[in-house]
C-alpha positions as a LaTeX table, in Angstrom:
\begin{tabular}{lrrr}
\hline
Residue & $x$ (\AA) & $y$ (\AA) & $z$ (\AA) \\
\hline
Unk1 & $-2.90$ & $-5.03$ & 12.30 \\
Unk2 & $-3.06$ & $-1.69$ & 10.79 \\
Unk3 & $-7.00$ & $-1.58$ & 9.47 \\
Unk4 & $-8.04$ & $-4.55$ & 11.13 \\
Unk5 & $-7.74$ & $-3.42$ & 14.87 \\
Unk6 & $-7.61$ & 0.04 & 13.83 \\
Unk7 & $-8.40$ & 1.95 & 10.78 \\
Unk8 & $-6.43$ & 3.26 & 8.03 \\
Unk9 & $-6.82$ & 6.85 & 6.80 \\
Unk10 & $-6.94$ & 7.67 & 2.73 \\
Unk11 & $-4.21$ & 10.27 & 1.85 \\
Unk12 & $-3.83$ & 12.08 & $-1.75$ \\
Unk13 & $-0.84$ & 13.77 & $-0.41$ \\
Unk14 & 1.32 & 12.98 & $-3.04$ \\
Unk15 & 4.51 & 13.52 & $-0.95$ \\
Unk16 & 3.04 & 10.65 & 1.50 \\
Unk17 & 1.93 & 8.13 & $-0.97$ \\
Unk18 & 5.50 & 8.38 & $-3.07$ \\
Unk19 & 7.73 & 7.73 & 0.54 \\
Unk20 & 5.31 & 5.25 & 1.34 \\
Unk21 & 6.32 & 3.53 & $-1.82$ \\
Unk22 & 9.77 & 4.11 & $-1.96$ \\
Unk23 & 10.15 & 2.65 & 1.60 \\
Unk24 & 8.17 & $-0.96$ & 0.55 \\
Unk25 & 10.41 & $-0.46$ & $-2.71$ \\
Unk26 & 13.09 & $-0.46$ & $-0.04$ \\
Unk27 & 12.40 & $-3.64$ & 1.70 \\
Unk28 & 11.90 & $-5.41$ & $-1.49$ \\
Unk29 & 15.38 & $-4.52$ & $-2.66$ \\
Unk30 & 16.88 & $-5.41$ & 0.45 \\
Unk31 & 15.37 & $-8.42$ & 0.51 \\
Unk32 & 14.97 & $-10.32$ & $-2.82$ \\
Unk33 & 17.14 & $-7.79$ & $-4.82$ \\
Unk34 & 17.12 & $-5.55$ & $-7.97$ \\
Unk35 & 13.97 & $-6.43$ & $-9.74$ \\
Unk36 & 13.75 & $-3.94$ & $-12.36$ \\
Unk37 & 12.89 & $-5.12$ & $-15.70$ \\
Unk38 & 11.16 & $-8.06$ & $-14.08$ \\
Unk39 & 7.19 & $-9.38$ & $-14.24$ \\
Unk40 & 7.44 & $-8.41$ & $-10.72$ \\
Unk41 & 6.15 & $-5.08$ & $-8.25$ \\
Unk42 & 6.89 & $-4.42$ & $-4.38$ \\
Unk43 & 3.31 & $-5.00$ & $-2.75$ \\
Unk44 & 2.41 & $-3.28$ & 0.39 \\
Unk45 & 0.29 & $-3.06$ & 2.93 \\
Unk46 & $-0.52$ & $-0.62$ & 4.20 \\
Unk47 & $-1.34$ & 0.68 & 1.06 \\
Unk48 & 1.04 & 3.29 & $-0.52$ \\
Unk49 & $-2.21$ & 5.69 & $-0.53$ \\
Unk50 & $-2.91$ & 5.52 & 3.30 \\
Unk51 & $-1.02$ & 7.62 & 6.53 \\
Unk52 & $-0.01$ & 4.19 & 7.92 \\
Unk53 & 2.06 & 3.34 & 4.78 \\
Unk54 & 5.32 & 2.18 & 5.01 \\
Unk55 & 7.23 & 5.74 & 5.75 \\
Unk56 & 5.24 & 6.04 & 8.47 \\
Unk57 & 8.73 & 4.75 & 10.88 \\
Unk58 & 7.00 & 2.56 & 13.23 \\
Unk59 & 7.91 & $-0.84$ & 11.15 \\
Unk60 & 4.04 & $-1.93$ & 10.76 \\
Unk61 & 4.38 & $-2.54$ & 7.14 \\
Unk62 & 4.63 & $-5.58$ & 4.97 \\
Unk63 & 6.27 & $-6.08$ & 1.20 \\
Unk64 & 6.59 & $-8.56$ & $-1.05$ \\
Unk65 & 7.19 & $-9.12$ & $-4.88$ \\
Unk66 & 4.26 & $-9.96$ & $-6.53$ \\
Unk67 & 3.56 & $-10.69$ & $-10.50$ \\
Unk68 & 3.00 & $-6.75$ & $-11.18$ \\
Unk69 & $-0.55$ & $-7.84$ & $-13.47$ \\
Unk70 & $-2.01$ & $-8.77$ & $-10.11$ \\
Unk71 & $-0.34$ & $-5.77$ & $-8.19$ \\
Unk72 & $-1.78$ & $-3.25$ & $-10.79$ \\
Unk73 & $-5.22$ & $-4.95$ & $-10.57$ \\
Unk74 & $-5.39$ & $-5.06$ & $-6.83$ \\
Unk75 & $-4.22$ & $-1.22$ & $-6.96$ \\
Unk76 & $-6.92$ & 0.10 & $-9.81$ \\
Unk77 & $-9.55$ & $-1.81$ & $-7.44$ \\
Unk78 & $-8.55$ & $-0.01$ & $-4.31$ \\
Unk79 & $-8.90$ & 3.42 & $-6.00$ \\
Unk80 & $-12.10$ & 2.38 & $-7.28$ \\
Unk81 & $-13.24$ & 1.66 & $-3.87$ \\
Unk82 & $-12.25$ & 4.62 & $-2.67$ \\
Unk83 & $-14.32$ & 6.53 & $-5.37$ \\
Unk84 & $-17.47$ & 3.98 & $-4.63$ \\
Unk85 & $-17.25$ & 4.48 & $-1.44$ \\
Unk86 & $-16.56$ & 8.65 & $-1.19$ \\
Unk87 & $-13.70$ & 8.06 & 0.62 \\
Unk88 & $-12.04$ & 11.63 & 0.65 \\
Unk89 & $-8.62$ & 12.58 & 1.89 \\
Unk90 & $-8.55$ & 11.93 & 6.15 \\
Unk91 & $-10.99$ & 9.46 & 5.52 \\
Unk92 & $-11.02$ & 6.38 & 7.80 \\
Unk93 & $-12.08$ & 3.23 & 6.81 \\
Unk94 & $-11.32$ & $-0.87$ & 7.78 \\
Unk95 & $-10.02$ & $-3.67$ & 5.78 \\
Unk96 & $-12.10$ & $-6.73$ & 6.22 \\
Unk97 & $-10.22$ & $-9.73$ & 6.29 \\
Unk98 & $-12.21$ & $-13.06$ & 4.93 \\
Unk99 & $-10.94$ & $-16.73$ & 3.91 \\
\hline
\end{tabular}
């Protein structure tokens, strides 16, 4: 698993982080449908702000709808991890994964 086994690397490209995006966007609306103008956000991980995100082409990516209050929280703590930690762009770093 992407930052588990291996690490993930930070990217501000903003090119990067937007395909990353739209291709989790993608797999949500392939799979549960249009959800615009619903509680709901595409979730991904890899996060949207790493190289390994979802446009990366080798299909190591997950999505899902979530209730968008929890997908905006989880996303304005990430970035605030990255700025308490100094993670720049090209960074690497792990995700710990805990019960």
């Amino acid at each position: 698993m992407p930052g588990v086994s291996a690490p993930l690397y930070r990217t501000l490209n903003g090119a990067i982080q937007d395909a990353n995006n739209g291709a989790a966007r993608k797999t949500c609306d392939e799979v549960w449908g249009p959800y615009d103008g619903t509680l709901l956000n595409c979730d991904e991980y890899p996060f949207a702000t790493t190289e390994e995100g979802a446009a990366k082409g080798d299909g190591n990516y997950s999505a899902r709808l979530i209730g968008a209050r929890d997908n905006q929280a989880a996303g304005s703590w990430l970035v605030s991890n990255y700025t308490l930690n100094c993670l720049l762009d090209g960074d690497a770093f792990y995700i710990a994964i805990t019960p």
